[in-house]
Phi, psi and omega in degrees: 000170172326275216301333181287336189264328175331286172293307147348280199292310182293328178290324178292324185298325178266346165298298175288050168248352179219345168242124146200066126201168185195144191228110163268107188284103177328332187283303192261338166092013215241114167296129155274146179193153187242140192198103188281130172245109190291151199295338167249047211259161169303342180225022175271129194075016163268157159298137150004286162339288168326319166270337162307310215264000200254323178236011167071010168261183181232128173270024192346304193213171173226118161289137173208101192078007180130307191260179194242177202203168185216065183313106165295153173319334155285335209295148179254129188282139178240151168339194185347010169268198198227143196240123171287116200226134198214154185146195183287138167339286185308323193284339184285299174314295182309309174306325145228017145353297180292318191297325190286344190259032181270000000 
């Protein structure tokens, strides 16, 4: 219905203010996403960690400063880095949900 495309379209206009990009595989349902972390976000001074076990992903790697990184489990989230997120379609969508309602 409208209100379903509606919303559809304002949930895509805000997602791309923190990813940006994401490829999902149709087969398996599973997302790739790039997801820039604002300086005042909910998860700035968390671990890594905090985010596997809180959305079910996976974090390969993190831009940070320029470079890309292979973030341990201790790495600590900093303001503007951008965190490389791989997982199920829904647990990436609940992360930014949360992130967008900051």
């Amino acid at each position: 219905n409208v209100e379903d495309l509606v919303i559809s379209a304002i949930e895509s206009m805000l997602t791309r203010k923190i990813a940006e990009s994401m490829f999902t595989d149709s087969l398996t349902n599973f997302s790739f996403v790039i997801i820039r972390i604002n300086e005042n976000s909910q998860i700035v001074g968390k671990q890594i960690s905090y985010v596997v076990n809180n959305y079910e992903v996976a974090v390969p790697y993190v831009i940070t400063s320029g470079r890309t990184i292979k973030p341990s489990d201790d790495y600590v989230i900093e303001g503007n880095d951008k965190l490389v997120i791989v997982g199920p379609s829904a647990s990436i969508n609940k992360l930014i949900r949360e992130l967008l309602t900051e």
